[in-house]
C-alpha positions as CSV (number, residue, x, y, z in Angstrom):
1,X,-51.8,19.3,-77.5
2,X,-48.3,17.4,-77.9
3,X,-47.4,17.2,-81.5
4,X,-44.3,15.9,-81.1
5,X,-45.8,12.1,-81.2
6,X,-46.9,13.1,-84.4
7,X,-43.8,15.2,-86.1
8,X,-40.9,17.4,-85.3
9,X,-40.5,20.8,-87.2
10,X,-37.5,21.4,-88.6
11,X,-35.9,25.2,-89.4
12,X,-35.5,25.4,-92.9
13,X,-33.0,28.5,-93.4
14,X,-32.9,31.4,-96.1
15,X,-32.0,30.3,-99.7
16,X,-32.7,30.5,-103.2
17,X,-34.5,27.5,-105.5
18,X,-35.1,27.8,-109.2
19,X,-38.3,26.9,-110.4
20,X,-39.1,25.0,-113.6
21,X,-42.3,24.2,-115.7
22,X,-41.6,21.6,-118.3
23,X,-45.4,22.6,-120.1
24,X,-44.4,26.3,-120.7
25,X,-40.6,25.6,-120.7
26,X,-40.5,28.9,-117.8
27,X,-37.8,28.9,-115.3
28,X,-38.0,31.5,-112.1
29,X,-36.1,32.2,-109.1
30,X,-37.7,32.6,-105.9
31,X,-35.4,33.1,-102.2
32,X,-37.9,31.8,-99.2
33,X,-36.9,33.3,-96.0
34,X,-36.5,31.3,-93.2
35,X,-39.4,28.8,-92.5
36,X,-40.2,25.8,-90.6
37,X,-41.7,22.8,-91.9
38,X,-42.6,19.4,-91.1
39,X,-40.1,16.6,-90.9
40,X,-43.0,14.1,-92.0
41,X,-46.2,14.1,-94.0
42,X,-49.9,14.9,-92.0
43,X,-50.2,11.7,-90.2
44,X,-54.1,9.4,-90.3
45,X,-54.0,10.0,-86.7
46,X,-53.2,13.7,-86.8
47,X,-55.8,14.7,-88.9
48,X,-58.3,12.7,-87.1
49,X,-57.4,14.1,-83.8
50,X,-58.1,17.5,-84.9
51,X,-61.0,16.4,-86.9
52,X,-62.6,13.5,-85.7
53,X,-62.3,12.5,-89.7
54,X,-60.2,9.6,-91.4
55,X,-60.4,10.1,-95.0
56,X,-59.3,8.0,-97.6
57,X,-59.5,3.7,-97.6
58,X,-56.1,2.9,-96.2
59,X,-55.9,2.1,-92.8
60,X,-53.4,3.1,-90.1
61,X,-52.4,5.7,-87.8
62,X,-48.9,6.5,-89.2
63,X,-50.6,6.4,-92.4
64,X,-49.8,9.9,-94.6
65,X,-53.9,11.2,-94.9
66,X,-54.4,11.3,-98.3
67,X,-58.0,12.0,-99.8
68,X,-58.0,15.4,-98.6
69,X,-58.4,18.2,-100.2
70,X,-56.9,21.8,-100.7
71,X,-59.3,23.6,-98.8
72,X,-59.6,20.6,-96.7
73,X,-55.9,20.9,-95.6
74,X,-56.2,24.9,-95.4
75,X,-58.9,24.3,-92.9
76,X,-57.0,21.8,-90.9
77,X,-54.0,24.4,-90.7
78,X,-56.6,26.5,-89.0
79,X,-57.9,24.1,-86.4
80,X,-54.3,22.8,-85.4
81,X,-53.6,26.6,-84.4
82,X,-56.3,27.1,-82.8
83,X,-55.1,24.1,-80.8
84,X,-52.1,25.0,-80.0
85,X,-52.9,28.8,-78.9
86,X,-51.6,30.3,-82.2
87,X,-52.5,32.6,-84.7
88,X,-54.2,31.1,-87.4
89,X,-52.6,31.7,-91.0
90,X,-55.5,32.0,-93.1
91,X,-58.7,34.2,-93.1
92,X,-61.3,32.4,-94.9
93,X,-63.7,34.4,-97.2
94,X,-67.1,34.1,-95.4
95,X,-68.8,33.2,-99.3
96,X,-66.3,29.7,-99.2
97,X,-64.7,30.9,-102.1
98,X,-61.9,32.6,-101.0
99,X,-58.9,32.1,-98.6
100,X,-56.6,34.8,-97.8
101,X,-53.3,34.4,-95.8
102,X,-51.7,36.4,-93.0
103,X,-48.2,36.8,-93.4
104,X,-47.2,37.9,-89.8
105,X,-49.3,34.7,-88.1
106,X,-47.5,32.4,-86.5
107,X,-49.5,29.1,-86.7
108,X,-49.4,26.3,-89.2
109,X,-49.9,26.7,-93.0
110,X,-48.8,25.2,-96.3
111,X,-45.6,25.4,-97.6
112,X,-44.9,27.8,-100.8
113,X,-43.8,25.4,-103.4
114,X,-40.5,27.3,-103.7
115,X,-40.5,26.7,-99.4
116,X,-41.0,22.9,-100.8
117,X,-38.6,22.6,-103.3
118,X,-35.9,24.2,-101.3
119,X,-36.4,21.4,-98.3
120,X,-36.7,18.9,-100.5
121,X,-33.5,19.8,-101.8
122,X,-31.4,20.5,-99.1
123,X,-28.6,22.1,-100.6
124,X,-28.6,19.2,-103.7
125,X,-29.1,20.3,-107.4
126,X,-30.4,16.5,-109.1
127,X,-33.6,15.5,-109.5
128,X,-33.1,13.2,-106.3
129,X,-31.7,13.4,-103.2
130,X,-30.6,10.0,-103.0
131,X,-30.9,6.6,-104.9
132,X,-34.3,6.3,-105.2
133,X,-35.7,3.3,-103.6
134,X,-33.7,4.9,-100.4
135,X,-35.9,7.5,-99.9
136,X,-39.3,7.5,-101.3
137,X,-41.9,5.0,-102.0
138,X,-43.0,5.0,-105.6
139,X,-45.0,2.2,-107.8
140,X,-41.4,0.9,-108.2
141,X,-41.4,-0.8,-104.9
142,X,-44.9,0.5,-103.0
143,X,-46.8,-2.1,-103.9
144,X,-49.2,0.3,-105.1
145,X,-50.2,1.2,-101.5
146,X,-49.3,4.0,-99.0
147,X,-47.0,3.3,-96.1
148,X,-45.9,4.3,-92.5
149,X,-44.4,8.2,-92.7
150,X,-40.3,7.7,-91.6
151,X,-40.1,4.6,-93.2
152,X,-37.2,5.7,-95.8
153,X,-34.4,7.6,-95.5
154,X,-34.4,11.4,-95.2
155,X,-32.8,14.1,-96.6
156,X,-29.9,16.2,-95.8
157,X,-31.7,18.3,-93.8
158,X,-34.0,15.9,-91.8
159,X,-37.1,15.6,-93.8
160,X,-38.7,12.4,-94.8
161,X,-41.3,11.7,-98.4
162,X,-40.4,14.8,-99.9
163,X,-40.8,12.1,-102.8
164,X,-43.3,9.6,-103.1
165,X,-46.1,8.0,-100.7
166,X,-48.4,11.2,-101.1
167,X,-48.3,14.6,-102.9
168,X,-48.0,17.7,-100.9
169,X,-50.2,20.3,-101.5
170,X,-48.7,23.6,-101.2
171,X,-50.0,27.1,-101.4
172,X,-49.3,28.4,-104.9
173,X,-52.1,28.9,-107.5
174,X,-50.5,26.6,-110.1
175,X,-51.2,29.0,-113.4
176,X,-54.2,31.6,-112.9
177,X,-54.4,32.2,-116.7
178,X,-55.0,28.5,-117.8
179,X,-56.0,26.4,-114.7
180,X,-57.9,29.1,-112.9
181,X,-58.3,28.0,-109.2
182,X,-56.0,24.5,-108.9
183,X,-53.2,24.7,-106.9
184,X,-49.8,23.1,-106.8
185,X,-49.0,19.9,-105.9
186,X,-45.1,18.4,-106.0
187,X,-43.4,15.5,-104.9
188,X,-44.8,12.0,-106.4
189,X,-46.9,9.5,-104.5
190,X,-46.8,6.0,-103.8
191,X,-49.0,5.2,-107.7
192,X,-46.2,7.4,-109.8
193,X,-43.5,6.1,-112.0
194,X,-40.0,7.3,-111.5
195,X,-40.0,10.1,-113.1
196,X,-42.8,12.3,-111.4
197,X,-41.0,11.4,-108.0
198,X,-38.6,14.5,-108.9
199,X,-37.5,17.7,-106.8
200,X,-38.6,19.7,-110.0
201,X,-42.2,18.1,-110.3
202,X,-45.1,20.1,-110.6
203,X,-48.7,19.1,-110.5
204,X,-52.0,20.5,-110.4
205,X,-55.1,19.9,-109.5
206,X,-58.5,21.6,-108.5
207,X,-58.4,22.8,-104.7
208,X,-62.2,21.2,-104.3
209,X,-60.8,17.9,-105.2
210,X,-59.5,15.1,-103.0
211,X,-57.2,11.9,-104.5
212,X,-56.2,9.2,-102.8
213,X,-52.2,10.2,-103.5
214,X,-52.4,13.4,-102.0
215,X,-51.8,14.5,-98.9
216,X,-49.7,17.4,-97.2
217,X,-47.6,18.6,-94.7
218,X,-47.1,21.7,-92.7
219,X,-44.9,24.9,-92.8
220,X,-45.0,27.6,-90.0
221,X,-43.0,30.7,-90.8
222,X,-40.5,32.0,-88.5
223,X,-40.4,35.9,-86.6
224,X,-38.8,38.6,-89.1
């Protein structure tokens, strides 16, 4: 299967990003080791190659997906290693309930959302990396629709909608003791105001759940 119609990964090297919640006012400090990640968002035509599905009402191939789901983008992980003759990154609990992941695979998987934030970054400290209608499509200037991945300006470091057009889902439980189960989401979508098109961001939301602002993109980590 050639994926490089469809995205390029990009090494994303060792670092250290600081992350903040402005509802608890908590700040930590995580350093991801070296990664890859995608230079785009999970294309329409992607996800329907793998899994004969298009979610979501917009229409067109270079389309972000978006109406998926946590588990929904777990599971596609899955599938696109199998593919592509790697090893899967998640074991999935046989009750549905449960997802573990394997640290030492080498196939596709969500980013961290410290593994997030420090692409997103790359290497800036503001809220943006660039003016904003430069990089990311946001209610601002969308239209209140999604477009074509690649169509603004990337980062630093070669990776395009960190904010705006869809939400990435990443990995992280989002806080156990309050939320239970949702996981994190970060980076704005093409529906948000300004401000929650940030490099700081967080959102949540339940990983059964599909909107029609979130998508995702994909991470592989790299040999120790």
């Amino acid at each position: 299967m050639d994926l490089s119609a469809h995205h390029t990964m990009i090494a994303v090297p060792a670092g250290e990003v600081v992350l903040t919640d402005r509802r608890t006012q908590r700040s930590w400090s995580v350093r991801p080791a070296p990664y890859e990640l995608a230079d785009v968002p999970v294309t329409r035509a992607l996800y329907a190659e793998v899994t004969g599905q298009r979610p979501g009402p917009a229409r067109g191939d270079r389309l972000p997906v978006e109406g998926v789901s946590w588990w929904d983008a777990v599971r596609f992980c899955n599938a696109l290693s199998a593919r592509a003759g790697l090893r899967p990154a998640y074991r999935l609990h046989e009750d549905g309930e449960g997802v573990d992941r394997d640290a030492s695979a080498d196939g596709y998987r969500l980013p961290t959302e410290a593994e997030w934030e420090h692409a997103c970054r790359a290497g800036t400290d503001g809220p943006h990396y660039g003016p904003l209608d430069e990089i990311a499509w946001y209610r601002g200037n969308s239209g209140e629709r999604p477009h074509e991945v690649g169509g603004k300006r990337p980062n630093a470091w070669g990776f395009h909608d960190m904010l705006g057009n869809v939400w990435d889902w990443c990995w992280d439980v989002y806080d156990a003791e309050v939320y239970g189960s949702y996981r994190v989401l970060r980076g704005g979508g093409w529906f948000d105001e300004h401000w929650s098109c940030r490099a700081s961001a967080r959102r949540r939301s339940h990983p059964t759940f599909a909107v029609d602002d979130v998508g995702f993109r994909l991470a592989r980590s790299l040999p120790s």
